[in-house]
C-alpha positions as CSV (number, residue, x, y, z in Angstrom):
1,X,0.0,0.0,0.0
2,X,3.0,2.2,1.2
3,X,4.4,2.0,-2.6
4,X,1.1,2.9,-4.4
5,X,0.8,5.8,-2.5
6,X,3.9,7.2,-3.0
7,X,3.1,6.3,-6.8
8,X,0.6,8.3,-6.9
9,X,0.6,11.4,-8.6
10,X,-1.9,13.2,-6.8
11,X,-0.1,11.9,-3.6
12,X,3.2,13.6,-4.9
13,X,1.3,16.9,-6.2
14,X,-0.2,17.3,-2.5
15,X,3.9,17.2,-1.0
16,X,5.1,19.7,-3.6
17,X,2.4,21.8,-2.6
18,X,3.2,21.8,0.8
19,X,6.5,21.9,0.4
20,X,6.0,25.1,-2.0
21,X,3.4,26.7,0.9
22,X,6.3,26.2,3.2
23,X,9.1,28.1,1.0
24,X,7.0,31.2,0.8
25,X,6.1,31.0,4.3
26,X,10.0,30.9,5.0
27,X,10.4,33.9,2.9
28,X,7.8,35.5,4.2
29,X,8.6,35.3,8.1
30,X,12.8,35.9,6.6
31,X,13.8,32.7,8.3
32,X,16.9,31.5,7.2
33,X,16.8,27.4,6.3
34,X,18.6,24.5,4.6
35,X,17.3,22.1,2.0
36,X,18.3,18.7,1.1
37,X,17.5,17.5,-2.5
38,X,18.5,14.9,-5.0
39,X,21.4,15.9,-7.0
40,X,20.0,14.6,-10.1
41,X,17.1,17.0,-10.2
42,X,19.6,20.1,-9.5
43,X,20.8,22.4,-12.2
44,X,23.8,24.3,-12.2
45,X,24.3,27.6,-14.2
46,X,27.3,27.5,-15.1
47,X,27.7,24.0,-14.6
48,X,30.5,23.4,-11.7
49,X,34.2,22.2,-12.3
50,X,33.8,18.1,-12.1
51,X,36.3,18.2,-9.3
52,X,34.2,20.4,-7.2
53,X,30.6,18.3,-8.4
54,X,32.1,14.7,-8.2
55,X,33.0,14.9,-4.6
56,X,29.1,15.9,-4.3
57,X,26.7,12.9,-2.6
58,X,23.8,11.4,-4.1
59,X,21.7,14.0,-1.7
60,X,23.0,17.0,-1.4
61,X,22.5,19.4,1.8
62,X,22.0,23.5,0.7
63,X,21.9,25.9,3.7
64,X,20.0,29.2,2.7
65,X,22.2,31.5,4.4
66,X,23.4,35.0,3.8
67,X,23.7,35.8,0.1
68,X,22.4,32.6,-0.7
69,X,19.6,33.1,1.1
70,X,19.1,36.7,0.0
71,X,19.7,35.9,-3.8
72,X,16.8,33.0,-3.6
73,X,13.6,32.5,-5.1
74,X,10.5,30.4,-5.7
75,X,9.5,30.5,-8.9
76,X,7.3,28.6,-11.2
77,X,8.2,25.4,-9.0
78,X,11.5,26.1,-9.0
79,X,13.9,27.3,-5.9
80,X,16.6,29.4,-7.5
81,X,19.4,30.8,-5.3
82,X,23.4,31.7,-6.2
83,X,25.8,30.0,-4.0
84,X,29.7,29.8,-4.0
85,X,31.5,25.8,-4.3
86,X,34.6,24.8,-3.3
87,X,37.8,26.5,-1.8
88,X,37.5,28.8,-4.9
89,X,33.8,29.5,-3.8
90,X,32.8,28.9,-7.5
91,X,29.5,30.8,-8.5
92,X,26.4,29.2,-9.8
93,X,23.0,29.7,-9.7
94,X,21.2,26.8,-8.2
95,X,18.2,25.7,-9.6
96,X,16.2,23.1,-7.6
97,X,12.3,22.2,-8.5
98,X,10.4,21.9,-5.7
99,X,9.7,18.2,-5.9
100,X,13.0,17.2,-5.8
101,X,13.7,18.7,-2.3
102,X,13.6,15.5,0.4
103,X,14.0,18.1,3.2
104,X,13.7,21.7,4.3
105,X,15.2,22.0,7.8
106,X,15.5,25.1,10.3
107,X,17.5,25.2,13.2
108,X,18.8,21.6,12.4
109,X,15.4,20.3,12.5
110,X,13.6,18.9,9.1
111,X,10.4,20.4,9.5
112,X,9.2,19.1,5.8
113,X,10.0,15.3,4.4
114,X,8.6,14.4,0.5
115,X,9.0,10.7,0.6
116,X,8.3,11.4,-3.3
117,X,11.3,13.2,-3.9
118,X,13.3,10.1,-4.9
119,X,10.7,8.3,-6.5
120,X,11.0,7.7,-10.3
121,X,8.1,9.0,-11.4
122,X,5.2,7.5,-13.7
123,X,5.8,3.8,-12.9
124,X,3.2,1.2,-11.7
125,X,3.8,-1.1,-9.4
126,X,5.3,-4.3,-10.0
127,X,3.0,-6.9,-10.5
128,X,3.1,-10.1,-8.4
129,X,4.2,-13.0,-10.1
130,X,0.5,-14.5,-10.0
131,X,-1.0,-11.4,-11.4
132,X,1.6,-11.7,-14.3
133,X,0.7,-15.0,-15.0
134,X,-3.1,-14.2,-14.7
135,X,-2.7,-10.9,-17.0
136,X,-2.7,-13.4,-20.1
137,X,-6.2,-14.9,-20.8
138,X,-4.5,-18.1,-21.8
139,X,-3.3,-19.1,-18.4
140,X,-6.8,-18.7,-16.7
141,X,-6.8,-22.2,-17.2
142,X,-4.4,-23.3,-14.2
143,X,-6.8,-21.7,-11.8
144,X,-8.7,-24.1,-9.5
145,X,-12.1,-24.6,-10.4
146,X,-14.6,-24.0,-7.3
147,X,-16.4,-27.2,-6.8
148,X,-20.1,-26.3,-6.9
149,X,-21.2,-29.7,-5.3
């Protein structure tokens, strides 16, 4: 049950919504927070240096500090901020759509989680091996029949 809901589009659209409502509410109280998203999903303009984005985890942790936090934006489902990378503090603007962020955290604290955020999207859920074997007419036959005595 766990895995069709976090299938489920509508399921999905209800977290980025919240997790959007949260953002602005952020912005709007100027609190100062950190986000953790899948690298995957993040865009970097210019791209980084591969030294500086190979040493980057799978997950990566952005604290909305400062600058950063000053520069960013939520825009069309996108968080957008400019940040600095590696001993050379490399500049790029970050972008990060909303449903790819697993976390926003203040104070050390996640006060958001999108279970969906990691979730390839559009894929049904695997079929047990009986309903694969009944999905073709032809093997109806190895069912038992009821005995109707």
């Amino acid at each position: 049950m766990l895995y069709d809901i976090l299938q489920d589009e509508e399921f999905a659209t209800i977290l980025t919504n919240h997790a959007t409502d949260i953002l602005y509410y952020l912005f709007e109280k100027n609190q100062e927070f950190s986000i953790l998203a899948d690298l995957k999903q993040v865009e970097f303009n210019p791209k980084l240096p591969q030294n500086i984005y190979e040493k980057f985890p799978e997950f990566i942790l952005f604290a909305l500090m400062n600058y950063t936090y000053e520069s960013a934006r939520l825009h069309k489902g996108v968080l957008e901020f400019e940040a600095g990378f590696g001993s050379e503090n490399f500049g790029a603007v970050v972008r990060v759509p909303v449903n790819a962020i697993l976390q926003i955290i203040v104070d050390e604290t996640p006060i958001f989680v999108n279970l969906t955020a990691t979730i390839p999207k559009r894929q049904t859920r695997p079929k047990s091996s009986m309903e694969a074997l009944l999905s073709n007419p032809e093997n109806q036959r190895f069912l038992k029949k009821e005995n109707k005595d």
